[in-house]
C-alpha positions as a printed Julia matrix, in Angstrom:
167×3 Matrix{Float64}:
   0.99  -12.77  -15.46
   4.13  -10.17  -15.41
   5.98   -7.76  -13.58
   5.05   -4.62  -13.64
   7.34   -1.8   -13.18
   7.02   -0.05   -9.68
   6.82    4.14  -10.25
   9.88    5.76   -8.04
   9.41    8.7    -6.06
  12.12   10.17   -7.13
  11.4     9.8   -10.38
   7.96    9.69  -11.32
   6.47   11.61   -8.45
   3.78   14.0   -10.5
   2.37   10.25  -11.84
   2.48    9.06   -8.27
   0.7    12.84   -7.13
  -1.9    11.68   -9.48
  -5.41   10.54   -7.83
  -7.21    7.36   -9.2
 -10.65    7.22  -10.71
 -13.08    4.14   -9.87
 -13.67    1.36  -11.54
 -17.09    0.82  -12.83
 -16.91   -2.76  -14.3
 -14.62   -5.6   -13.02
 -13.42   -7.02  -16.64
 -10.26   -9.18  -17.98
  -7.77   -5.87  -17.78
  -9.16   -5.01  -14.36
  -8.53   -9.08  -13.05
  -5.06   -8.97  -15.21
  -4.38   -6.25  -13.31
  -4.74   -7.86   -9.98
  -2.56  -11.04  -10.92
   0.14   -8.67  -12.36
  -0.06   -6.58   -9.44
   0.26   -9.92   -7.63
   3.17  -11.19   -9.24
   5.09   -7.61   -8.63
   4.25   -7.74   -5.0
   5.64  -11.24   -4.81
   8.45  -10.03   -6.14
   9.29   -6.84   -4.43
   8.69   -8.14   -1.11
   6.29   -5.94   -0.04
   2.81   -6.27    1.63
   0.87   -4.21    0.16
   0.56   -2.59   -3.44
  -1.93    0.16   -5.13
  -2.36    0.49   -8.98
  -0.81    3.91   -9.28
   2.19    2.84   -7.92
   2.33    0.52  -11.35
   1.17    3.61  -13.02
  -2.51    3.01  -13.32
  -4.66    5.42  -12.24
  -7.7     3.1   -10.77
  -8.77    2.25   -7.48
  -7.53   -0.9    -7.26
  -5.05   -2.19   -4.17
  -3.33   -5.06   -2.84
  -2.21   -6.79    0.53
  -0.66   -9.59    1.62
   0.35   -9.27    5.39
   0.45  -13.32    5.79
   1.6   -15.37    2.84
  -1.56  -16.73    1.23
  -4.05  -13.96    2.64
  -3.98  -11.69   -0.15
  -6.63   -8.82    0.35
  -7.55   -7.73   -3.21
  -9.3    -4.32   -3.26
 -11.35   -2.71   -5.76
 -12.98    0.98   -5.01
 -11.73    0.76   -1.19
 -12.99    3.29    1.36
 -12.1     3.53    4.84
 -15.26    3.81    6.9
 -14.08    3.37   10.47
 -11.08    4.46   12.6
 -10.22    4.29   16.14
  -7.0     4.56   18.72
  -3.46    5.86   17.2
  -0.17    3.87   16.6
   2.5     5.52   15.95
   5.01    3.33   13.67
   8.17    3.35   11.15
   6.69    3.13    7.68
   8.59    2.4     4.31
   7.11    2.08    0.78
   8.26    0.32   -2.46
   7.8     3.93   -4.46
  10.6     5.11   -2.21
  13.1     2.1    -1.48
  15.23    3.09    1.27
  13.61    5.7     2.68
  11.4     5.16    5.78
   9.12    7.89    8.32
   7.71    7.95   11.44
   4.17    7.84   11.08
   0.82    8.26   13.25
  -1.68    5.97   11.71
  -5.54    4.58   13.18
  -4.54    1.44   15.56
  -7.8    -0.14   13.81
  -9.13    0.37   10.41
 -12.53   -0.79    8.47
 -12.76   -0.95    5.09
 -15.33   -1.45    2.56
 -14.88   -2.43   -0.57
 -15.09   -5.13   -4.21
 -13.58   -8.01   -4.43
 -12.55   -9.83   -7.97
 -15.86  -11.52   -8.01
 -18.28   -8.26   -7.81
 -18.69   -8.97   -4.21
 -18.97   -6.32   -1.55
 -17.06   -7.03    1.64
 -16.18   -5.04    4.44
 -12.67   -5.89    6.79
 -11.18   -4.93    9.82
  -7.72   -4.66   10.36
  -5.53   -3.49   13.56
  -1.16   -2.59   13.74
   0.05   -3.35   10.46
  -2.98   -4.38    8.55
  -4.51   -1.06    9.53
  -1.39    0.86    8.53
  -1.08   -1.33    5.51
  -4.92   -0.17    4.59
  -4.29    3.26    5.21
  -0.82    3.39    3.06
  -2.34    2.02   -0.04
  -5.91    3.49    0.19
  -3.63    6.84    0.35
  -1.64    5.99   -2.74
  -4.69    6.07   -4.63
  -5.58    9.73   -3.72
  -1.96   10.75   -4.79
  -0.7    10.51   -1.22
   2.77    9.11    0.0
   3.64    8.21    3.6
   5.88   11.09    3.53
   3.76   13.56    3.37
   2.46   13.28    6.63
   5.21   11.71    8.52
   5.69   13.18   11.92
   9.55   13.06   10.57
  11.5    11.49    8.15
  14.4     9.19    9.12
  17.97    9.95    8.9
  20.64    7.62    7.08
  22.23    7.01   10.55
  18.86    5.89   11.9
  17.91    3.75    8.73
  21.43    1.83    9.46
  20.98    1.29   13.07
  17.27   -0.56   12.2
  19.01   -2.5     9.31
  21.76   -3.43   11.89
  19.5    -4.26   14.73
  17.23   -6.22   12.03
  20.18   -8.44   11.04
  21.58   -9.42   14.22
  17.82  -10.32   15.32
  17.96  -12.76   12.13
């Protein structure tokens, strides 16, 4: 397994713009791909990663709300949404930077697992945003884009403050 190197906004933003094609067989590269992507989630400390944010363009995304659930998804579609939450929302393309965002308060997804299988999974609050975020990275969509605003310096210290002293 390796590291991969996460794409910055700021950047590599036309490669992160870029939408993802299917994958139409699960082979060694595709599962290599999952373990690497794996391993680079691990170590960024995020919960969720999509392959274009390693710089390949496949439909192929990761999640890992809870230590040991890891949700590994290949061709993911959302097919149900329901209720709003409205949320801060950061991303490891754009360390630093967070938005306000209005997201589904319950998502269900279908999609491949490693194995070939097809599986479907429902998700609510942060696995729902989490499903939304990455499925949108791989049609060349950032959380940006839509935030209902962008938060300032001032604001990102205050939650960094707030999130230390609750530590």
């Amino acid at each position: 397994m390796a590291i991969l190197n996460i794409l910055k906004e700021d950047k590599n933003i036309s490669e992160l713009r870029k939408k993802s094609r299917p994958v139409e067989k699960i082979n060694k590269r595709i599962i290599t791909l999952l373990d690497d992507m794996y391993e680079t989630l691990q170590e960024a400390g995020g919960v969720g990663l999509a392959a274009p944010q390693v710089g390949v363009l496949r439909r192929v995304a990761i999640i890992e709300i809870d230590e040991g659930e890891l949700i590994e998804m290949i061709n993911p579609e959302i097919i149900q949404r329901n209720g709003e939450q409205e949320e801060i929302e950061g991303c490891l393309s754009s360390p630093g930077k967070y938005a306000e965002t209005i997201r589904p308060m319950t998502v269900t997804i279908s999609y491949t697992d490693r194995n070939g299988e097809k599986k479907e999974k429902s998700g609510t609050e942060l696995l729902a945003r989490a499903f939304c975020h990455e499925l949108d990275h791989l049609d060349g969509v950032l959380c940006f884009d839509n935030a209902k605003r962008i938060l300032s310096k001032e604001e990102i210290e205050e939650m960094r403050k707030n999130e230390e002293e609750n530590d």
